[in-house]
C-alpha positions as CSV (number, residue, x, y, z in Angstrom):
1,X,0.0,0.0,0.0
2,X,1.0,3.3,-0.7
3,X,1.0,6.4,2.0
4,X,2.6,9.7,2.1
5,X,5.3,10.1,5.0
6,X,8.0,13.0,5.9
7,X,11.4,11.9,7.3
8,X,11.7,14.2,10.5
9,X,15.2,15.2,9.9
10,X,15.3,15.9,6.4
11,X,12.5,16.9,5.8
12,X,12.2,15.0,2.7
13,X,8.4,13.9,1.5
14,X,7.9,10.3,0.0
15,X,5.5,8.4,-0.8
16,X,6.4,4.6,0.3
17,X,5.1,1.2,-0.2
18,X,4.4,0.0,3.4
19,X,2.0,-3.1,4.8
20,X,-1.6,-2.2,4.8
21,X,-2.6,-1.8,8.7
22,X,-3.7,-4.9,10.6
23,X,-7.5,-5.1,11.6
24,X,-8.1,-4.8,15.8
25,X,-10.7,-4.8,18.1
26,X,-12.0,-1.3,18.3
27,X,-11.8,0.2,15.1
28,X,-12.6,0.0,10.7
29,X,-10.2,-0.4,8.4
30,X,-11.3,2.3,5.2
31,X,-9.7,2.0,2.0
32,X,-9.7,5.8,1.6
33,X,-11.1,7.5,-1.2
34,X,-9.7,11.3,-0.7
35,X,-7.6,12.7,2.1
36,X,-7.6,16.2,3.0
37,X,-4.0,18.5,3.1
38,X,-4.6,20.8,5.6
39,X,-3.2,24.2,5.0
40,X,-2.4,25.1,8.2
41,X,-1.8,22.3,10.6
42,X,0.0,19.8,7.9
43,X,1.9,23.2,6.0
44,X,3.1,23.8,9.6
45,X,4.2,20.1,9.9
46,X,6.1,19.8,6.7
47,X,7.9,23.4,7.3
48,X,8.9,22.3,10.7
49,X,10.6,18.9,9.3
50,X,12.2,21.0,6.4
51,X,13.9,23.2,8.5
52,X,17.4,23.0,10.3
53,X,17.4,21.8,14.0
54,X,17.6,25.1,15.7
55,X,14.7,25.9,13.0
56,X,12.8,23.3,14.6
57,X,14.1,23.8,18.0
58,X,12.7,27.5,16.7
59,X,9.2,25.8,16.3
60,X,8.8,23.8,18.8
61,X,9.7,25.5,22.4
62,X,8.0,22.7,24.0
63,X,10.0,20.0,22.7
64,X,13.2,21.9,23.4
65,X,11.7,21.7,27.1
66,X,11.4,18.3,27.0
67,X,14.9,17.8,25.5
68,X,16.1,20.1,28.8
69,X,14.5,18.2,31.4
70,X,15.5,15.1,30.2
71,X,19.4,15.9,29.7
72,X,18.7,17.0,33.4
73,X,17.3,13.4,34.2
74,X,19.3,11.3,31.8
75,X,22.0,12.8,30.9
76,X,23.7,14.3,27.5
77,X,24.4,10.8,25.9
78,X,21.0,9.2,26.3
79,X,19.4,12.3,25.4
80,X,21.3,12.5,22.2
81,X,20.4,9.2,21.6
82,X,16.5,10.0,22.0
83,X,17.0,12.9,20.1
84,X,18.6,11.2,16.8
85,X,16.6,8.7,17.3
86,X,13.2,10.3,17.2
87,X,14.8,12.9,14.2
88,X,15.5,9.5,12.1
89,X,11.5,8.5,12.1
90,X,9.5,9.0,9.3
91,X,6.2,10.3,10.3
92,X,3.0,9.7,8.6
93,X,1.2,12.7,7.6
94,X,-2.8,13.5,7.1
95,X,-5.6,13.5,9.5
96,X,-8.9,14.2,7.8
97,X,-10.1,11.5,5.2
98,X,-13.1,9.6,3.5
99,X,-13.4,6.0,2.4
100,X,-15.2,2.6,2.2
101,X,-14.7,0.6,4.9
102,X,-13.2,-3.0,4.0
103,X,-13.6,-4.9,7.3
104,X,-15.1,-4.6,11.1
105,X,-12.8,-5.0,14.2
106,X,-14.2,-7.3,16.8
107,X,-16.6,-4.7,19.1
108,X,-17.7,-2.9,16.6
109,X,-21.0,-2.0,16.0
110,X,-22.9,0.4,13.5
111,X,-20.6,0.0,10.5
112,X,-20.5,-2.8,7.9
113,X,-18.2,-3.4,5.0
114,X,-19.0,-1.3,2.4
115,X,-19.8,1.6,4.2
116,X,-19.0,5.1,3.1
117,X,-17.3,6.9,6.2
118,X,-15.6,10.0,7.4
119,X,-12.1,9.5,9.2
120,X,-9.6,11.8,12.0
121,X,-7.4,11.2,13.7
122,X,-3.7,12.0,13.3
123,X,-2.0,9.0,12.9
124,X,-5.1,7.2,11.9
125,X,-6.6,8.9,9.0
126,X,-3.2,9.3,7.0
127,X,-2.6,9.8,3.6
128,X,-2.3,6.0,2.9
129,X,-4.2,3.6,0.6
130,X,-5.9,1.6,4.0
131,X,-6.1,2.9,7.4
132,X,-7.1,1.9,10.7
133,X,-9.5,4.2,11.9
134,X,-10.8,3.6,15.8
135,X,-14.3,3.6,15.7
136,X,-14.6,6.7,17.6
137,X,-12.7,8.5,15.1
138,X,-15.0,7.4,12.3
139,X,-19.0,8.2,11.1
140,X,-20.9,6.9,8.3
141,X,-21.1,9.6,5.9
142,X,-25.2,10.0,5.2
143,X,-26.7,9.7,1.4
144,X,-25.9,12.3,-0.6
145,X,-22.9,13.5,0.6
146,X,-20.0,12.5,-1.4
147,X,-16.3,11.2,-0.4
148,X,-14.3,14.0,-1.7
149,X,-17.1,16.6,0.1
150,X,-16.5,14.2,3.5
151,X,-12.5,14.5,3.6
152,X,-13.2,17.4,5.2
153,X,-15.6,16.3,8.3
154,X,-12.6,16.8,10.4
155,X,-11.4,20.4,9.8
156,X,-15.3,21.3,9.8
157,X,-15.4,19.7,12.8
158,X,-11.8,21.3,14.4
159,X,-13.6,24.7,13.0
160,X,-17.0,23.9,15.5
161,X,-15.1,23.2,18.4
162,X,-13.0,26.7,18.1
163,X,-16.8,28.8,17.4
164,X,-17.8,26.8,20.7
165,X,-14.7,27.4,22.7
166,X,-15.2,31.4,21.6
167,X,-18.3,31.4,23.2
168,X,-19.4,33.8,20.1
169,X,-22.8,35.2,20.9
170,X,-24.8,37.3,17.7
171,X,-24.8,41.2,18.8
């Protein structure tokens, strides 16, 4: 299967031919249809992993915390270690996506194969071929709406929550 990953310290984009997901308890797997780029979040994402290591060190004061406190508790060598490490990942990208779901993990209920559904999640609803999508993460799209128009149930979605967070009021 085919799926869309960055490699953390390049920054290089690929697309590579991984395994398809395995089917658990819990969740759908969706052979997805369209996948949404976000223009902010995923941009945000990609720039970060382009960019140098104080660039990213730039971007991310909260991982440069992180990096602090555990020198503090580990020490410079095994937090290099973790450091490289994590930078040497490839991380998939996407988190907003429509599909057909293929199978039904065990505990499941209210989707069947064949389903048209809506997917989130990041590090579920990837740009791949086949997710895994938990089946909280996931809603039967209803008749009439079409695949490419569902991809974006999560950033409509991400949008709701900041209106309700805001409070906005008319007047």
């Amino acid at each position: 299967m085919k799926q869309v990953v960055q490699n953390f310290k390049t920054g290089e984009l690929k697309i590579e031919e991984l395994p398809p997901p395995a089917l658990r308890a819990g969740g759908v797997l969706v052979r997805t249809a369209y996948s949404l780029i976000s223009a902010g979040t995923e941009r945000s994402t990609v720039a970060t992993g382009q960019s140098s290591i104080v660039g990213k060190a730039r971007q991310r004061p909260d991982l440069v915390r992180q990096v602090l406190d555990n020198l503090r508790r580990e020490g410079f060598r095994a937090t290099y270690e973790k450091v490289m490490a994590r930078l040497e990942t490839v991380k998939a990208l996407g988190y907003s996506s429509a599909g057909t779901v293929m199978a039904v993990g065990e505990g499941v209920t209210g989707f069947h194969v064949g389903d048209p559904v809506a997917c989130a999640g990041a590090g579920y609803a990837s740009h791949a071929e086949v997710n895994f999508i938990p089946a909280n993460l996931c809603v039967t799209i209803p008749t009439g709406v079409s695949l490419d128009l569902a991809a974006y149930t999560t950033l409509g979605a991400i949008a709701l929550q900041g209106v309700r967070q805001s409070r906005a009021q008319l007047g």
